[in-house]
N, C-alpha and C positions, 0 to 999 in steps of 0.2 A: 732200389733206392727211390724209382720215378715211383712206383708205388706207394711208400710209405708218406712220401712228399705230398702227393695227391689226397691221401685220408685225412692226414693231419689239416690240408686246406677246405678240404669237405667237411671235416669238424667243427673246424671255424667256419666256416659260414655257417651250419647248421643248429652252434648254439647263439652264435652273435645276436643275432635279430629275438629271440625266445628269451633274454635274462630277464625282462618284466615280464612276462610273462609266466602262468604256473609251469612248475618243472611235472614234467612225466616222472610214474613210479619208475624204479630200475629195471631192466629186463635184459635177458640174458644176449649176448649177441647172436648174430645169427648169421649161417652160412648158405645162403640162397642163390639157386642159378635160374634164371627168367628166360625161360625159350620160348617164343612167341606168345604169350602172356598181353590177353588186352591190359588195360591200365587197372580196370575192376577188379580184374579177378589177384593182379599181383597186389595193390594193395587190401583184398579180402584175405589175402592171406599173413600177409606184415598182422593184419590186425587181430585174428584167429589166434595166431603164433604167440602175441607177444600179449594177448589180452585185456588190449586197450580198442577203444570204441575210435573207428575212425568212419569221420563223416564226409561225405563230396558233397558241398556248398551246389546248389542251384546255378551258380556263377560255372559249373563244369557241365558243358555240356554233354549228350549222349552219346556224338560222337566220339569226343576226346574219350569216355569212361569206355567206348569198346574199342580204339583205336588201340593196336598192339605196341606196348611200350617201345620197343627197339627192336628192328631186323636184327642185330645180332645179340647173340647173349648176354643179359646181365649178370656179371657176376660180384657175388657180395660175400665177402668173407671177414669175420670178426666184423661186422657192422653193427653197429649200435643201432636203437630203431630210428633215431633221428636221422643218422647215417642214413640210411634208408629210404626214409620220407625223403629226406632233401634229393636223392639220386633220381627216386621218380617223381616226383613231382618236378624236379629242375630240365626233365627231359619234354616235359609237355607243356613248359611255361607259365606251372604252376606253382600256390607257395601253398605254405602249412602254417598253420597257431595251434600252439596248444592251450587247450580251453578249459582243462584239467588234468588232474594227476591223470585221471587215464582214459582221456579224450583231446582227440585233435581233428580239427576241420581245416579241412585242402579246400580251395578257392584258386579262381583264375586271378590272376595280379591287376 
């Protein structure tokens, strides 16, 4: 139940801030586990996956992009891609826009 409770609030924040903004095309969810994974390489792959262009604003620096997401596993099951974004990006103090149907730029806050 703590899980379900925790999506549903990752949801919401994750479209709150985005309704003026363009909506991303739909894409399928995804089930992804992040074992030591710098921040780069896990979202090069969110973006590979789901088909959408995801850009790291100048605002992020090199280290944050090879700095390893989290010492322990990320795990993402049934996550939407925004789901997603918001989890890493929310882990390195960073946010996301979506800038079209199927592009989104992560920036430092």
């Amino acid at each position: 139940m703590h899980i379900l409770l925790a999506l549903g609030v990752t949801l919401l924040t994750a479209t709150v801030p985005n309704q003026s903004q363009a909506a991303l095309v739909p894409t399928p969810p995804v089930n992804i586990t992040f074992v030591k994974a710098s921040f780069e390489e896990a979202v090069s792959f969110i973006a590979r996956f789901s088909g959408v262009t995801i850009e790291l604003d100048q605002t992020v620096s090199g280290q944050v992009r090879r700095e390893i997401v989290a010492e322990s596993p990320i795990l993402l099951r049934g996550a939407t891609l925004e789901q997603a974004l918001e989890t890493l990006t929310s882990l390195k103090g960073l946010s996301y826009s979506i800038v079209g149907p199927q592009a989104v730029r992560i920036f430092k806050r």
